[in-house]
LUMBA-51470 format. One record per atom (N, C-alpha, C): residue in one letter; y, x, z. Coordinates in steps of 0.02 Angstrom, whole numbers, plus 50000, padded with zeros to 5 digits. Layout:
! LUMBA-51470
AYXZ ...
! end
This chain:
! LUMBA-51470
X439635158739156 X439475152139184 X439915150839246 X440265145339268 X440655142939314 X440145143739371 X440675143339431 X440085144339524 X440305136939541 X439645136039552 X439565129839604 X439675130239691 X439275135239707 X439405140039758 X439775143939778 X440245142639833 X440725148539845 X440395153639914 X440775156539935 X440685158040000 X440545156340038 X440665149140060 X440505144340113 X440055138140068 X439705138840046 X439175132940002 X439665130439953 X439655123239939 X439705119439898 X440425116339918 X441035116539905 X441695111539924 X442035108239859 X442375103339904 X442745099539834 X442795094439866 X443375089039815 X443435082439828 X442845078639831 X442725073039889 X442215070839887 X442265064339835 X441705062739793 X441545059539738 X441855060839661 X442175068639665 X442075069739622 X441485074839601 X441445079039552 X441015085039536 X441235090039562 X440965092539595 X440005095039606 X439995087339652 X440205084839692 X440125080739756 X440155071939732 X439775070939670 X439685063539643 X439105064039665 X438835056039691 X438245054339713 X437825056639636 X437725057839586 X437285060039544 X437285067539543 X437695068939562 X437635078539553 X437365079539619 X437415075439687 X437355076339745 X436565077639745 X436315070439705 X435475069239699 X435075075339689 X435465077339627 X435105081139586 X434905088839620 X435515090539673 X435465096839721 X435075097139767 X434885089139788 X434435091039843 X433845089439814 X433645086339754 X432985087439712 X432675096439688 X433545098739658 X433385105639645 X433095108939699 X433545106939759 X433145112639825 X432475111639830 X432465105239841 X431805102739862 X431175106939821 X431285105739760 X430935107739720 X430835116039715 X431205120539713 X431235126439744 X430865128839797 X430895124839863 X430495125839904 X430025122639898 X429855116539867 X429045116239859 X428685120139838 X428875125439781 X428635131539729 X428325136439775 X428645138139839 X428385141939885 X427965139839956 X427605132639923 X427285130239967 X426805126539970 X426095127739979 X425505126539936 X425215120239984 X425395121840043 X424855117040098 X425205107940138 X425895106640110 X426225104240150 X426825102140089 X427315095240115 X428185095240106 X428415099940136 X428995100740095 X429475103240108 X429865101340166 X430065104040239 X430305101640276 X431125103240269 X431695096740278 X432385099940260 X432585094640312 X433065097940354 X433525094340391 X434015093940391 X434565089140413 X435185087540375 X435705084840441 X436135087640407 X436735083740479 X437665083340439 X437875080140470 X438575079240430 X439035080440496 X439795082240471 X440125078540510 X440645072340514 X441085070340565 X441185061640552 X441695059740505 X441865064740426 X442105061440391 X441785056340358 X442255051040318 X442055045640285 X441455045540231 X441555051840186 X440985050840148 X440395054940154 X440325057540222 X439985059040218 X438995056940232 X439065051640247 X438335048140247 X438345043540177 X438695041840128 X438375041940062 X438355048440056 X438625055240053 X438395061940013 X437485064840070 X437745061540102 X436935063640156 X436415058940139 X436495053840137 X435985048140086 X435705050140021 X436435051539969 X436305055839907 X435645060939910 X435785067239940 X435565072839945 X434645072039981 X434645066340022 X434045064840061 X433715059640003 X434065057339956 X433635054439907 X433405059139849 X433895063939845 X433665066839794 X432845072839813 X433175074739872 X432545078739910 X431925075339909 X431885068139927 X431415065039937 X430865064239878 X431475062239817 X431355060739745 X430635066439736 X430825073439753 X430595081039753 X429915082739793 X429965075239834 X429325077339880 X429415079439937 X430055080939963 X430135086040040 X430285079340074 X429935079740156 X430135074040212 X430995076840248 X431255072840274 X431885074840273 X431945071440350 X432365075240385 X432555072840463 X433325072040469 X433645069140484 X434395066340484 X434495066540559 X434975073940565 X435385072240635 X436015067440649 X436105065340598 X436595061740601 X437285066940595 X437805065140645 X438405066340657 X438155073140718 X438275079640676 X438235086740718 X438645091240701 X438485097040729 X439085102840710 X438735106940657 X438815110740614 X438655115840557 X438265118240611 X438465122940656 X437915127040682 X437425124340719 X437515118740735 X436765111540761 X436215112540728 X436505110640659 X436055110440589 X435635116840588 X436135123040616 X435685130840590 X435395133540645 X435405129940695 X434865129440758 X434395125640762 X434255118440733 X433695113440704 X433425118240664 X433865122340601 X433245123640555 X432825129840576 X432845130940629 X432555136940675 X432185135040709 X432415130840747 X431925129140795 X431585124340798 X431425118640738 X431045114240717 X430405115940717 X430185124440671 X430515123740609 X430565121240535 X431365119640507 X431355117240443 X431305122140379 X431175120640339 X431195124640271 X431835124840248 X432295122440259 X432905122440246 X433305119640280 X434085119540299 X434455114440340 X435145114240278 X435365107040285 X435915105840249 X436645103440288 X437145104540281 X437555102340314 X438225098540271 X438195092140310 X438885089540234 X439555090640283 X439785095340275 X440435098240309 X441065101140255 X441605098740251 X442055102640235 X442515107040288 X442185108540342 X442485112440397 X443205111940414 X443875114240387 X444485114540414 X445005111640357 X444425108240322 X444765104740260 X444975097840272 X445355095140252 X445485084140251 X444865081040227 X445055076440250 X444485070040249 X444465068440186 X444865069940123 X444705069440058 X444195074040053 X443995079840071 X443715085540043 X442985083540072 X442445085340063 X441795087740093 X441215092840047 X440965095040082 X440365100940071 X439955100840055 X439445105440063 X438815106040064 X438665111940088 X438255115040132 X438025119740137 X437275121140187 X437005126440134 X436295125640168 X435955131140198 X435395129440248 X435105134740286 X434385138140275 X434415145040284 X433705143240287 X433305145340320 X432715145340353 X432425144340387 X432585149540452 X432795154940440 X433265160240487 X433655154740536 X434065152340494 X434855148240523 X435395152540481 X435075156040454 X435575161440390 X435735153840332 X436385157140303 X436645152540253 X436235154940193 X436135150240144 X435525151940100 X435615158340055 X435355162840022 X435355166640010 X435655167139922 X435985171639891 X436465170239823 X435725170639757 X435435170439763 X434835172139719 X434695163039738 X434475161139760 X434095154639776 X434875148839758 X435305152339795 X436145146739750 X436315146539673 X436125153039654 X436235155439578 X435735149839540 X435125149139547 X434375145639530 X434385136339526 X434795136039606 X435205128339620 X435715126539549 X436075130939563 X436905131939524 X436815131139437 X436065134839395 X436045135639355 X435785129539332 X435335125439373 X434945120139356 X435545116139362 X435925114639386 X436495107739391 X437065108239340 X437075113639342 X437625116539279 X437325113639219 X436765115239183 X436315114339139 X436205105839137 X436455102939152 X436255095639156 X435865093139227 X435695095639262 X435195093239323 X434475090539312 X434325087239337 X433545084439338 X433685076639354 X433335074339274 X433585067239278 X432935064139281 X432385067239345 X431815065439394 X432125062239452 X432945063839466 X433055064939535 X433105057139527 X432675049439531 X432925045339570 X432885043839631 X433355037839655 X433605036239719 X433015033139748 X432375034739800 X432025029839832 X432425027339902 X432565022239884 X433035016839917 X432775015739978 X432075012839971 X431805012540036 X431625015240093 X431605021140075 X431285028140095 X432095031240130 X432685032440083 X433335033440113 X433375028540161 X433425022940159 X433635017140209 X433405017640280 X432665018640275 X432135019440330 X432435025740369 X432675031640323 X432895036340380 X433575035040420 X433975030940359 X434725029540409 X434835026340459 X434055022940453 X433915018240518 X433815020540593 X433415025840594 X433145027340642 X433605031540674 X434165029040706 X434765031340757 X434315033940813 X433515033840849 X433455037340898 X433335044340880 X432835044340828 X432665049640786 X433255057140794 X433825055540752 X434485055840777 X434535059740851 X434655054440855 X434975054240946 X434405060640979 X433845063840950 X433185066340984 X433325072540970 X433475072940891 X433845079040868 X434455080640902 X434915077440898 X435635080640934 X435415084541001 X434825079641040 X434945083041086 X434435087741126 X433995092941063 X433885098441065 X434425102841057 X434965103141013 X435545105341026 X435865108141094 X435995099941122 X436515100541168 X436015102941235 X435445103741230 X434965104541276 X434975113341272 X434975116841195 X434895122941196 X435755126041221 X436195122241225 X436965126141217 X436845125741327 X436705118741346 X436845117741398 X436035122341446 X435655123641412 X435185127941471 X434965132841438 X435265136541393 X434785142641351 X435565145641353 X436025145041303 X436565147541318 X436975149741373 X437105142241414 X437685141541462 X437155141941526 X436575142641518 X436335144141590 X436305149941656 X436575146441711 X436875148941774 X437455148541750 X438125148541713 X438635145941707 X439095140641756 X439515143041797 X439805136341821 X440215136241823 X440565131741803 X441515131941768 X441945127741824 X441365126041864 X441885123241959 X442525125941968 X442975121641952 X443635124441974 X444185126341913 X443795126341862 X444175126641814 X444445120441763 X444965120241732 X445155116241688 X445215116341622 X445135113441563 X445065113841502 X445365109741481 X445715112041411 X446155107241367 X445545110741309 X445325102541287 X444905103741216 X445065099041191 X445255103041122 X445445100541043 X444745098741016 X444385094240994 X444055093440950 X444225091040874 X444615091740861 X444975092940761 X444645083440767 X444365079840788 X444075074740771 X443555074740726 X443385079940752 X442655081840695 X442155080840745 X441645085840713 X440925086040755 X440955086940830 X441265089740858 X441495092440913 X441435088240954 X441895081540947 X442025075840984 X441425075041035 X440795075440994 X440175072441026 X439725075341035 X439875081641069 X439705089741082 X440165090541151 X440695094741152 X440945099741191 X441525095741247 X441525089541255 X441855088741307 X441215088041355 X440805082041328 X440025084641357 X439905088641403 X439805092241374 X439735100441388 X439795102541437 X440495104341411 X440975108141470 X441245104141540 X441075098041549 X441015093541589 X440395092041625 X439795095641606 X439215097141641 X439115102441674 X439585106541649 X439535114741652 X439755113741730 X440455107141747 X440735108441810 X441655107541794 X441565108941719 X442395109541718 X442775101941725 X443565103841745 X443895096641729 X444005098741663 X444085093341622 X443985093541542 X444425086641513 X444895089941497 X445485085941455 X445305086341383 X444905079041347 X444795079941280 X445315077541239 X445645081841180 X446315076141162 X445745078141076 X446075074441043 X445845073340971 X444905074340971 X444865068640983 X444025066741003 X443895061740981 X444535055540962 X444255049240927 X443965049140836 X443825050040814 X443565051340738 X443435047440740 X443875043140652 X443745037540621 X443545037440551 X443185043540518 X443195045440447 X443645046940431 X444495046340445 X444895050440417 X445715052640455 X445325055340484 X445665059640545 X445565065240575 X444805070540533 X444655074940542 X445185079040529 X445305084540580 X445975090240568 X446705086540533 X446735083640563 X447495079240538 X447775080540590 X448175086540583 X448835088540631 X448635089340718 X448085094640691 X447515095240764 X447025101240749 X446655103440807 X445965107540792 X446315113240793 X445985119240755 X446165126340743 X446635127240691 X446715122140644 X447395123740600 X448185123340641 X448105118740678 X448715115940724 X448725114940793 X448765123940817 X448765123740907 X449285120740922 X449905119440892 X450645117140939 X450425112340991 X450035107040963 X449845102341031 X449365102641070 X448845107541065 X448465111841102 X448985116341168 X449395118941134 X449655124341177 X450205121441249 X450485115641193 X451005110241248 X450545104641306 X449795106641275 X449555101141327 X449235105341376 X448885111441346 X448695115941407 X449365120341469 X449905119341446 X450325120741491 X450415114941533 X450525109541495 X450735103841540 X450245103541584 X449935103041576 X449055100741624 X449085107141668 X449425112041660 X449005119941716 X448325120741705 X448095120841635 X447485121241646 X447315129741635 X446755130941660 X446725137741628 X446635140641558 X446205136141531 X446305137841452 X446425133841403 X446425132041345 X446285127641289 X446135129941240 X445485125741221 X444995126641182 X445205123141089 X445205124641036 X445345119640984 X444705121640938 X444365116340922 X443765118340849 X444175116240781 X443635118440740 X443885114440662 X443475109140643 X443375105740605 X443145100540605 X442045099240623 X441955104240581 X441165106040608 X441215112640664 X441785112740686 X441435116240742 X441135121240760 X441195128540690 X441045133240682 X441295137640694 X442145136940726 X442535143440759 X442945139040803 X443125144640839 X443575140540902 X444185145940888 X444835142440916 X445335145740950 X445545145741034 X445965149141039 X446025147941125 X446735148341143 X446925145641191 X447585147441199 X447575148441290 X447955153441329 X447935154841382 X448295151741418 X448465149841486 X448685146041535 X449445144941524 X449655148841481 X450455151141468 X450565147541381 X450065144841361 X450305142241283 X450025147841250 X450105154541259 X449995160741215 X449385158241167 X449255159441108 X448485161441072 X448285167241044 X447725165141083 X447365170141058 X446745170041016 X446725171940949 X446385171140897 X445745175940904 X445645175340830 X444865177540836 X444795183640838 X445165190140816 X445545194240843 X445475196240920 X445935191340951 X446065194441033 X445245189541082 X444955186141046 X444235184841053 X443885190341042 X443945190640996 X443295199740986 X443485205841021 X444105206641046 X444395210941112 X444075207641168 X444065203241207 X443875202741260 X443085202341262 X442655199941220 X442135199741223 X441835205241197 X442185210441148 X441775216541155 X441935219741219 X442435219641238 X442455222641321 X441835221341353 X441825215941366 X441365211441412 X440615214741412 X440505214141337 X439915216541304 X439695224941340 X440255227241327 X440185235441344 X440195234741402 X440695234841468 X440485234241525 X439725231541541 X439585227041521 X438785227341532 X438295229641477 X438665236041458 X438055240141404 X437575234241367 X437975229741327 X437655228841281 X437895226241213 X438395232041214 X438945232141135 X438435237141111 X437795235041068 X437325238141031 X438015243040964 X437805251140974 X437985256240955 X438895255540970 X439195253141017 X439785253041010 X440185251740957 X439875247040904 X440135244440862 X440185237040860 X440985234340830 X441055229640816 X441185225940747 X441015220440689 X441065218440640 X441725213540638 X442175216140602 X442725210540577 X442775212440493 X443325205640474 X443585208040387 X444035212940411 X444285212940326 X444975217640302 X445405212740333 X445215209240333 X446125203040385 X446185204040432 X445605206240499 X445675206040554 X446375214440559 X446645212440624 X447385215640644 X447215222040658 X447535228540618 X447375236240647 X447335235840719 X447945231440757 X447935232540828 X447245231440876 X446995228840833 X446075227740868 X445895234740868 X445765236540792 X445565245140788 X445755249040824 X446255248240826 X446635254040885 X446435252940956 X446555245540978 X446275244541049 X445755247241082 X445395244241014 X444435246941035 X444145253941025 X444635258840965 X444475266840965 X444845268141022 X445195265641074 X445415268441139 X444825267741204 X444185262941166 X443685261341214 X443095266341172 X443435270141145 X442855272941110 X442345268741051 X442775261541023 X442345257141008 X442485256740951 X441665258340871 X442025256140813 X442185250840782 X442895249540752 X442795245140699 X442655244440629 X441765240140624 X441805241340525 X442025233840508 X442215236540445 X442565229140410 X442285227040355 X442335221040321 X441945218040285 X442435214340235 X442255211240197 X442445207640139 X442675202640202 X443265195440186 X443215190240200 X442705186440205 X442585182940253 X442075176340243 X441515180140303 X441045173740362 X440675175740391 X440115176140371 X440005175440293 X439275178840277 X439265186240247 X439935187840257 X439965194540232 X439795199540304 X440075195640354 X440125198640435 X439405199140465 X439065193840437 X438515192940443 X437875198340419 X438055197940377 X437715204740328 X437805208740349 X438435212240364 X438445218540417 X438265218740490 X438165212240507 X437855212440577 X436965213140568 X436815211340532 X436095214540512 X436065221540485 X436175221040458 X436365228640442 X436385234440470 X436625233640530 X437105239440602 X436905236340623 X436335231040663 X436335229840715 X436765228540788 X437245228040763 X437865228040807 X437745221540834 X438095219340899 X437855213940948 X438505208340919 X439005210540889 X439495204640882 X440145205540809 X440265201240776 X440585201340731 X441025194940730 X441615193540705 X441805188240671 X442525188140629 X442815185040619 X443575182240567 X444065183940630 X444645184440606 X445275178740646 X445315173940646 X444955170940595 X444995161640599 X444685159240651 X444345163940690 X443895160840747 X443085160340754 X442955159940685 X442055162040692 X441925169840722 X441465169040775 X441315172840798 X440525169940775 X439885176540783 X439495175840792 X439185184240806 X438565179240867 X438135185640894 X437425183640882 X437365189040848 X436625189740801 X435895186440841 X436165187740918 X435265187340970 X435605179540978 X436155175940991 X435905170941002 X436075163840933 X436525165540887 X436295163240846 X436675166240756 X436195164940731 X436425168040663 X437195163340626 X437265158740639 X437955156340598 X438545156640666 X439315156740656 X439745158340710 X439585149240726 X439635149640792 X439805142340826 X440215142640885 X440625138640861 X441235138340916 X441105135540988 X440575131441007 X440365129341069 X440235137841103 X439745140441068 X439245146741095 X440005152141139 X440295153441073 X441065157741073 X441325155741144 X441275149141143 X441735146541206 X441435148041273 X440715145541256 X440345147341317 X440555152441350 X440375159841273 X440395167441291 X441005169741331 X441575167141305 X442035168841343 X442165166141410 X442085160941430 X442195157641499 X441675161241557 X441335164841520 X440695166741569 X441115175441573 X441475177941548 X441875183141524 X442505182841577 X442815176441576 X443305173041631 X442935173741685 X442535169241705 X442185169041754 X441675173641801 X441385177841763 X440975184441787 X441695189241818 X442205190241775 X442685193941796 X443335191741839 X443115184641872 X443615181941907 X444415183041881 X444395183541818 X445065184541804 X445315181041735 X446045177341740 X446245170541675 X446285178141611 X446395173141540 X446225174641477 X446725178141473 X447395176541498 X447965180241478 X447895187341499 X447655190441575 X447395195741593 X446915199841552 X446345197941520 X445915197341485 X446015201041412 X446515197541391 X446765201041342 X447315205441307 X447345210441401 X447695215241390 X447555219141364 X447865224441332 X447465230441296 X447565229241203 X447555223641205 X447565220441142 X448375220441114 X448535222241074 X449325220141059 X449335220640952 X449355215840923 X449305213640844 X449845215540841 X449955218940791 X450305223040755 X450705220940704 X451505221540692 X451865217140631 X451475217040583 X451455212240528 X451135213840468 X451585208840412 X451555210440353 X451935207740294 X451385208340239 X451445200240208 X451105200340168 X451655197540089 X451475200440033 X451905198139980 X451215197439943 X451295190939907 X451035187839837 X451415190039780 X451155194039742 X451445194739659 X450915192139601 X451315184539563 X451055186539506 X450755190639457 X450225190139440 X450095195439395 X449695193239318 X449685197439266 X449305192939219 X448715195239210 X448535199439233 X447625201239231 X447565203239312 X446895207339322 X446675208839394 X446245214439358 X446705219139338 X446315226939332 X446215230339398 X445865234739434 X445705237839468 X446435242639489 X446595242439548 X447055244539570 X447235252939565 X446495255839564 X446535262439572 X446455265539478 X446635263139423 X446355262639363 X447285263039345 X447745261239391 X448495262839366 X448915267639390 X448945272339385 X449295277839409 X449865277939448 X450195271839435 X450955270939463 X450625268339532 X450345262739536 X450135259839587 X449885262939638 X449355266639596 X448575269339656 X449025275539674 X449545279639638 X450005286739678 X450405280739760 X450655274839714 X451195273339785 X450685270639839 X450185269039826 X449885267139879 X449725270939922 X449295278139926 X449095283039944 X449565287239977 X450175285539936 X450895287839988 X451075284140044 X451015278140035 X451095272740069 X450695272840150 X450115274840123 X449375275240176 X449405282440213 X449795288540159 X450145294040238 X450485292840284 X450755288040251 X451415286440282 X451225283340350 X450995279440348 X450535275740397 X450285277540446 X450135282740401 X449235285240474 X448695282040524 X448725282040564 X448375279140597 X448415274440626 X449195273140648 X449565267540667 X449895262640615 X449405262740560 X449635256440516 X448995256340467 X449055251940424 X448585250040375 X448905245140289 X448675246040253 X448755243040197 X448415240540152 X448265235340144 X447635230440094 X447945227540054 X447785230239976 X447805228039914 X447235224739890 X447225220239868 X446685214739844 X447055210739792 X446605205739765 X446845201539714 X446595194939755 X446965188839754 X446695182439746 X446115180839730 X445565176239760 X445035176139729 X445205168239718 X445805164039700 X445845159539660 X446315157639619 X446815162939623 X447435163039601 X447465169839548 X448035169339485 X448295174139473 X448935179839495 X448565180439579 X448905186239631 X448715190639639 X449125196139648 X449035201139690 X449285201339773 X448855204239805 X449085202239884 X449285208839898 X449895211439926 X450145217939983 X450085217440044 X449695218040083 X449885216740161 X449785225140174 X450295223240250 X450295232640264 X450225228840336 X450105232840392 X450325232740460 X450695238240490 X450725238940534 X451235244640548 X451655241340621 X451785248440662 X452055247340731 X452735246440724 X452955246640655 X453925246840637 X453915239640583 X454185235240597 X454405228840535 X454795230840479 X455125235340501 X455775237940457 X455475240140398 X455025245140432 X454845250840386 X454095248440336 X453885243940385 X453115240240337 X453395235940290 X454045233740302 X454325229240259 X454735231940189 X454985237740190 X455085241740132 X454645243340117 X453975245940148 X453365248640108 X452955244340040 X453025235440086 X452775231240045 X453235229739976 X453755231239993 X454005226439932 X454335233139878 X454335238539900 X454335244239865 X453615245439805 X452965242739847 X452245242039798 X452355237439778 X452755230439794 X452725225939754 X452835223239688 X453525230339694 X454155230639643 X453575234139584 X453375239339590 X452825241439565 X452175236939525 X452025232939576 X451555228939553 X451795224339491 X452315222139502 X452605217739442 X452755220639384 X453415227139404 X453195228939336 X452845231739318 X452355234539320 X451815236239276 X451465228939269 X451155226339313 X450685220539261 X450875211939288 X451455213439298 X451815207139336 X451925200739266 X452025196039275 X451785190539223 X452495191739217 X452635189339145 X453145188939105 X453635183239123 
! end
């Protein structure tokens, strides 16, 4: 059977399939209905938030009619960040939270993804159940009550009441005693959710606060801006002297940074300074930290010089996530910039991240570039090879001998990840290593390998 569900919920062009106002209906009838099954005394409570691309209040209309259709009352934050949504459905609390986000994707694209009552992303047993019912034709119960949708799109204070439990929990539960007096900020908001969040913010906090890509018009989210595209992040935080600059992605679920000098520093040289931080005040729970197989050996190495471990995880922050329950460990995230810490909230949010670190700046009277000494990312080469199947790497003798040679070779001061594409017919080589020269014959020596034996014709 085909996935509706990826890693990150539900994506795709918006108005086509999965993301047509009739498949839309039918998902939030399925949820609905799901959670009514486990609920004898009451609706289903589900809360919902988008961010300011174009389609996304017909796909939030959709989804709140189809829920409704199901019986569950539904609350509309309107225009919020992904991790807004997974703090409402906590602290409401909701039976579920939905979010119509395509995160770091174009304004053609949008999402779906849902919460539940944790602020955890919903669980693959309860997506599989969604996934199988829509696949199967859907539920052609799910109609549109018009009146009932209308009445909620109406109520902009409603809205406005929700957002700002949010900005109430980031600005006195988070950022409290925080004071950013004296400092300056270049923030990117991708023209997403952000916009109407974090200049806010950080302008209450005390900071001067330069917002550039903050106007969102439905289709201008991450258009040559945000965390995909620091270049004008990095030229405006120099120009300005500011001390840092901040960039989100479009919902607002990871941040990047760049230091007083243009430099960036990713999610990577983020999880260096803030596990520091953490440990100096004893509370890097077991001296462990959570990243993927992507994140840079040079982290590993940094942090086994602090005595600090690194475990690694599949891609994606529900994989990081899982191991942060798991180990109990106080902090995990990507290079892409999601960070998240388990005590204060379960999905990564790039406001929180930002907070964490400025209070990291600020407790230690000292700029980011200082900060993230100790840290130094390591060459790395990555080669794509065609291939015509995705047999198990260790199942070919030619391969799994050069690799293992490959990985003496290495030792401790390098690394090598073989994987396959999870949408392509690829194989991926990446090595790291303290020599370019030499990681760079390594890769394309396995590569040569990789092809011929199962390299496409």
């Amino acid at each position: 059977m085909p996935r509706l569900f990826g890693t990150d919920g539900i994506r795709g062009k918006a108005g086509n399939f999965p993301l047509d106002a009739t498949t839309v209906r039918n998902i939030g009838y399925s949820l609905a209905s799901h959670l009514g099954k486990h609920i004898q005394d009451r609706s289903p409570l589900i809360v919902t938030g988008r961010d300011p691309r174009e389609s996304g209040e017909w796909i939030e209309h959709a989804l709140i009619a189809g829920a409704s259709a199901a019986g569950a009352r539904c609350k509309s934050a309107g225009i919020i960040t992904t991790p807004g949504v997974a703090f409402l459905t906590r602290s409401l609390p909701a039976d579920a939270g939905i979010v119509i986000s395509a995160s770091h994707n174009p304004y053609q694209d949008n999402g779906i993804k849902i919460f539940e009552p944790s602020g955890k992303k919903l669980d693959d047993a309860s997506e599989r159940l969604i996934e199988a019912e829509i696949l199967q034709g859907g539920n052609k119960n799910a109609k549109e009550p018009l009146s009932l949708s209308q009445e909620l799109f109406n109520n902009k204070q409603k809205e406005s009441e929700l957002r700002d439990l949010y900005r109430g929990y980031l600005a006195e539960v988070i950022a409290r005693d925080l004071s950013l007096e004296g400092l300056s900020l270049v923030i990117d908001c991708a023209n997403g959710a952000a916009s109407y969040f974090a200049p806010a913010l950080f302008t209450k906090l005390g900071a001067r606060v330069i917002a550039i890509n903050n106007m969102p018009d439905g289709r201008n989210i991450n258009r040559d801006c945000g965390s995909l595209y620091i270049e004008g992040l990095r030229q405006r935080t120099v120009r300005e002297k500011a001390n840092l600059g901040v960039a989100f992605d479009g919902d607002a679920d990871r941040a990047l940074f760049v230091d007083r000098t243009g430099r960036l520093v990713d999610g990577d040289g983020t999880l260096w300074v803030l596990a520091k931080y953490l440990h100096q005040h004893a509370l890097l729970n077991d001296n462990t930290v959570v990243a993927t197989v992507m994140s840079n050996i040079g982290l590993e190495i940094a942090l086994r010089k602090l005595d600090i471990s690194l475990v690694r995880t599949d891609v994606g922050d529900k994989y990081v996530l899982e191991e942060l329950t798991r180990t109990g460990a106080s902090i995990g995230g990507e290079q892409s910039g999601h960070i998240i810490f388990p005590l204060l909230s379960l999905a990564g949010d790039g406001m929180i991240t930002t907070v964490c670190l400025l209070r990291a700046v600020r407790d230690s009277n000292t700029p980011l570039e200082e900060l993230t000494a100790g840290f130094q990312a390591y060459p790395q080469v990555l080669i794509n090879v065609p291939v015509r199947e995705k047999r198990p790497f260790e199942q070919m003798p030619e391969i799994a001998d050069l690799a293992r040679r490959t990985e003496e070779l290495l030792g401790d001061s390098g690394r090598l990840l073989l994987r396959y594409s999870g949408t392509e017919s690829l194989a991926r080589v990446m090595i790291e290593g303290a020599n370019q020269t030499e990681i760079n014959a390594y890769a394309h020596s396995l590569a040569k390998v990789i092809e011929t034996v199962m390299g496409t014709p």
